[in-house]
N, C-alpha and C positions, 0 to 999 in steps of 0.2 A: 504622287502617291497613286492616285487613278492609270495612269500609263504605267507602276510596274503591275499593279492589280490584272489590269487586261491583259498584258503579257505574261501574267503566272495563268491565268485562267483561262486564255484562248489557246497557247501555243506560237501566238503570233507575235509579229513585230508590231509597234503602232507607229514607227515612222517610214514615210514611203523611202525606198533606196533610192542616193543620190546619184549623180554622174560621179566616176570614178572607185564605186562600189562593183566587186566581181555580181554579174548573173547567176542567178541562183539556176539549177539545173529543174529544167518542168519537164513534164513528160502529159497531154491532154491528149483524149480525142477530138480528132474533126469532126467537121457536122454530120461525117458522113463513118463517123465511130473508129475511122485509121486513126491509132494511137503517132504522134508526133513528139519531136524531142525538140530541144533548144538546140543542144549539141549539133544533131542533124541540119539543124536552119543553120547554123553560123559556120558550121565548114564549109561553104558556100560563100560565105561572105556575110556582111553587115547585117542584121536584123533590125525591124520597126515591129516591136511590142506595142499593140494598141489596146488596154483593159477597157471596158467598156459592159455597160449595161442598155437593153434596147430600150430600158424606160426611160432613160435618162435624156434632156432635152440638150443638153450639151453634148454629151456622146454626139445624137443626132444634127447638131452644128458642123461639129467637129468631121465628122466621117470624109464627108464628100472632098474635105481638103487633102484630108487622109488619101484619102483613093485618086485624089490630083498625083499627088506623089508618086501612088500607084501606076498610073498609068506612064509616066514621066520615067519610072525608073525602073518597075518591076523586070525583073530579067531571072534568069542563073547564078547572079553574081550576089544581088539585093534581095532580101524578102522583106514582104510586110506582110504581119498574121497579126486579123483582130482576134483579142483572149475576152471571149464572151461571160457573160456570169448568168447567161441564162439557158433554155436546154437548146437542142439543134432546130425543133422546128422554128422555136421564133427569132433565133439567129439567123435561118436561111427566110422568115418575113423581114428583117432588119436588114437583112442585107437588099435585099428586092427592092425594098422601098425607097433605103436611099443610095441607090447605083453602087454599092459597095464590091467590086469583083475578085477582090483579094481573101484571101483565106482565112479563117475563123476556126480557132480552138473553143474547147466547151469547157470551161471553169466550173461548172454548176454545183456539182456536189462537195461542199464544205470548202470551194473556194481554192484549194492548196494553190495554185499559182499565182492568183492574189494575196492572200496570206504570205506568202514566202518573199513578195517584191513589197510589200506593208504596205497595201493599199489602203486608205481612208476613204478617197473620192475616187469617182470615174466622171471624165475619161482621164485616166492615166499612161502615159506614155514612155516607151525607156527605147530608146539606140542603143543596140548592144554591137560591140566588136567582133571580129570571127575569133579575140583573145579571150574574147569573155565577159568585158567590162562592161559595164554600163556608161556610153559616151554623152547620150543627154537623156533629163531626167525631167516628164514634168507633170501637172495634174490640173484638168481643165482645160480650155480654148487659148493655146499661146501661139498667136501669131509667131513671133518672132523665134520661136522652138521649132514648129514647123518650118521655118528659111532654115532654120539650123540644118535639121535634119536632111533637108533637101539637097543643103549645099553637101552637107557631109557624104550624101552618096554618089553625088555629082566626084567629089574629089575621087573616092574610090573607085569609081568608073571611069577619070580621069576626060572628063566633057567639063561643060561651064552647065551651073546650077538652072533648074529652069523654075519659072517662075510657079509659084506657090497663089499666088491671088493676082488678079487680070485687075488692069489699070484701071482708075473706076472706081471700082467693086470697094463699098461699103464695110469693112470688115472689123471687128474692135482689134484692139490690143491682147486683151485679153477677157477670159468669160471663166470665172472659178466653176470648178463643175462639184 
């Protein structure tokens, strides 16, 4: 009763979209106010959706593994764009802070790209196809979503996966955000 309530009276969904759900079409500005599209990112190849808030302490776990990736894969072929829910300047302290070099959309005002992927929690995350889809789907610190994703662009660039966390390293399973 509560979840259709907030769906007559938000607009929104309240369940986040799964893996094998189409992507909804976003249209944000960057930090720097270029309007960007989903469309634009994925005819290029695979997209890493990263939803995220700079208050959030998990967001800020989460990133630097984020941006492992980034550096591992980012190219022409792969994007990954964090979709911020706050405005540009403390997206570009958020990103400062923690070594984030990958690109950032600005959600701020009423949210629609969150809204439209039914975010609950941040950091929420979605792999989307250059078809559309959304290939994985998660919300909070997921190791094991992250190898996903890693591997998934590894296959599309046709190399072997590179590692996501260094031998060692401390890291949980997972961390609800």
């Amino acid at each position: 009763m509560l979840k259709n309530f907030l769906r007559r009276f938000s607009g929104c969904c309240t369940e986040m979209l799964p893996a094998g759900a189409d992507a909804p079409e976003i249209e944000l500005p960057d930090s720097s106010g270029r309007p960007v599209t989903l469309s634009e990112l994925v005819s290029k190849g695979p997209v890493l959706a990263a939803f995220y808030k700079v208050s959030c302490p998990v967001c800020q776990f989460t990133f630097p593994y984020v941006e492992r990736i980034h550096k591992a894969y980012g190219n022409d072929r792969v994007a990954i764009v964090g979709i911020s829910q706050d405005d540009a300047g403390d997206t570009k302290e958020f990103a400062a802070e923690y070594g984030v070099s990958f690109p950032s959309l600005i959600d701020a005002s009423g949210y629609p790209a969150s809204n439209a992927y039914g975010l609950t929690n941040v950091p929420s995350l979605f792999l989307i196809t250059p078809e559309g889809k959304i290939a994985v789907s998660f919300s909070g610190f997921d190791k094991k979503g992250l190898e996903e994703i890693s591997a998934s662009f590894a296959k599309h660039l046709g190399r072997s996966p590179a590692a996501v966390f260094h031998p060692g390293e401390k890291v949980p399973d997972y961390k609800p955000g």
